[in-house]
C-alpha positions, 0 to 999 in steps of 0.5 A: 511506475511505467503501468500506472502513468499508462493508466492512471496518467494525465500526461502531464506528470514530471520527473525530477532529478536532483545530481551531485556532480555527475551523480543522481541523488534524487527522484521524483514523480510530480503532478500539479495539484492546483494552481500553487501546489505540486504533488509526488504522483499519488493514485490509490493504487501506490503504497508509497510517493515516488520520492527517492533520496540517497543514503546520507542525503539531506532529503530536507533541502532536497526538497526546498531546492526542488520546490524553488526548482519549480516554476512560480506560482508553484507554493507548495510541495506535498510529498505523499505517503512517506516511509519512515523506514526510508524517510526519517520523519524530519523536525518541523521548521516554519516552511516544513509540516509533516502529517500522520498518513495511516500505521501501517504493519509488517512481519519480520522473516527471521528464525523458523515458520514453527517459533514464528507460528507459536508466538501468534495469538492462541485464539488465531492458532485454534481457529486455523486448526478448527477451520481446517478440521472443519473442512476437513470434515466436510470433505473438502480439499484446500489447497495453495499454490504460487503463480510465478509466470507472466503469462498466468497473470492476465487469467489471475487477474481476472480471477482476482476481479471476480472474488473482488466482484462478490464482496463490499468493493463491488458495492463500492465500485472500487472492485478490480475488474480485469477490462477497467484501468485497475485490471489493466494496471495490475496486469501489466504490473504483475507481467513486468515483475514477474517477467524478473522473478519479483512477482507473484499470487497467491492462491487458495482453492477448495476443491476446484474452485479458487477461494482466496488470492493476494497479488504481491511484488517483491525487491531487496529482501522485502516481500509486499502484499499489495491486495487480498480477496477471498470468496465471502460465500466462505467467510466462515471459515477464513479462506483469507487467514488460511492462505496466509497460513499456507504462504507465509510458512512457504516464506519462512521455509524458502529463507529468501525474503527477509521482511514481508510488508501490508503497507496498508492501513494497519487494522485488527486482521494485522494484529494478529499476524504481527505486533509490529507497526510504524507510521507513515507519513506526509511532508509539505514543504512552503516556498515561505514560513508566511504561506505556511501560516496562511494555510493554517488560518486559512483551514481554521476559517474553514472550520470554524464556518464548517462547525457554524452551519453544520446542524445542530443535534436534535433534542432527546427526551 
């Protein structure tokens, strides 16, 4: 958290700490969104809200007794990107919403890499043989490593940053650079756990020339694949999937990591990888059921203005 309110900080977030007795019960990470609105601090950049609740906790009231907590004109309380593996979705009441955020995938690390392989798709299992007979053929050596040392990461960064730099994200402008906040961010980020034992990259080469890497951190048994890039010159062969390969049975065969999380939106690459998927999801919390009510009229008019000016399609023959 200490890298990315260096780098993605206004200075003005908050913290909040809720206690029982002497005991804290709950955290969070708070920024202004608005005039009525405060948020859990939330860049692009963090899979989860920083919202932390006990065991056993009523994370519900927790929530309304923060938002009351907070100085008026504060309204609402928008808690972001929720785990129902942490969270258990609550039933929504007159002051209390909740939203679908993204499905999000996961691999649970049980039994051997072999039984785990075998239960992947046939169409996956065949092209990872084909590619790798394939550059095999074509006398290229792959091979996979893991960088574990904090004082590989600025050098991995910045290699990292030229495999986003030769794909769509450049295009985007959203690629890491390793001199821009998110280079700096991921850094720093990845020094830290590393520096613990709880950071690493993956990485692929053909031959000498580094071909694919994903930057994860790890905590209590659960592995986190934060971001993946590999080089498009050799889309063909899926250096990304290759990778995978090679790291998960690493995974498997070490028996340490028990559940290994993408955390991001669940798209078709997943599916074949895992068959497991959950929702995550947002909470806003209103000071009153009335505010609640007039937000919702409110983004009715809005859409119903949006719809009335938009243009209509143009006739076909």
């Amino acid at each position: 958290m200490s890298p990315l309110l260096d780098c993605f900080g206004t200075g003005e977030e908050m913290i909040a700490l809720a206690y029982r007795g002497a005991t804290p019960v709950a955290a969070a990470l708070l920024s202004r969104g608005g005039t009525a609105r405060v948020a859990t601090f939330q860049p692009s950049q963090l899979p989860l809200g920083p919202w932390l609740v006990s065991p056993g906790e009523d994370a519900s009231a927790l929530a309304a007794g923060l938002l009351r907590h907070l100085q008026a004109p504060t309204l609402m309380l928008a808690l972001t990107q929720l785990d129902p593996r942490w969270h258990a979705r609550p039933e929504p009441t007159p002051a209390l919403e909740t939203l679908d955020y993204i499905d999000t995938a996961w691999i649970d690390v049980a039994g051997s890499y072999d039984a785990y392989w075998e239960a992947r798709g046939k169409n996956l299992r065949t092209n990872m043989r084909k590619q790798r007979s394939k550059l095999q053929a074509e006398g290229v050596t792959a091979a996979f490593d893991t960088l574990t040392d904090a004082a590989d990461m600025a050098a991995a960064v910045t290699e990292y940053g030229r495999l986003e730099g030769a794909g769509w994200k450049a295009e985007r402008g959203t690629a890491v650079e390793a001199s821009d906040a998110q280079g700096r961010f991921y850094r720093s980020m990845l020094e830290q756990f590393c520096a613990v034992g709880r950071g690493r990259v993956w990485r692929l080469r053909f031959d000498d020339k580094v071909v694919a890497m994903d930057l994860c951190i790890e905590g209590g048994g659960t592995l986190v694949v934060l971001k993946t890039a590999f080089d498009p010159e050799y889309r063909s062969v899926s250096p990304a999937f290759l990778m995978k390969q090679d790291a998960f049975r690493d995974v498997f065969d070490e028996g340490r990591i028990k559940r290994i999380e993408f955390y991001g939106r669940l798209m078709e690459w997943h599916t074949r990888w895992t068959a497991q998927s959950r929702t995550l999801y947002h909470a806003n919390v209103y000071r009153w059921a009335m505010v609640a009510r007039l937000r919702e009229r409110w983004h009715r008019v809005v859409t119903r203005t949006r719809r009335a000016v938009e243009p209509s399609p143009a006739p076909t023959a």
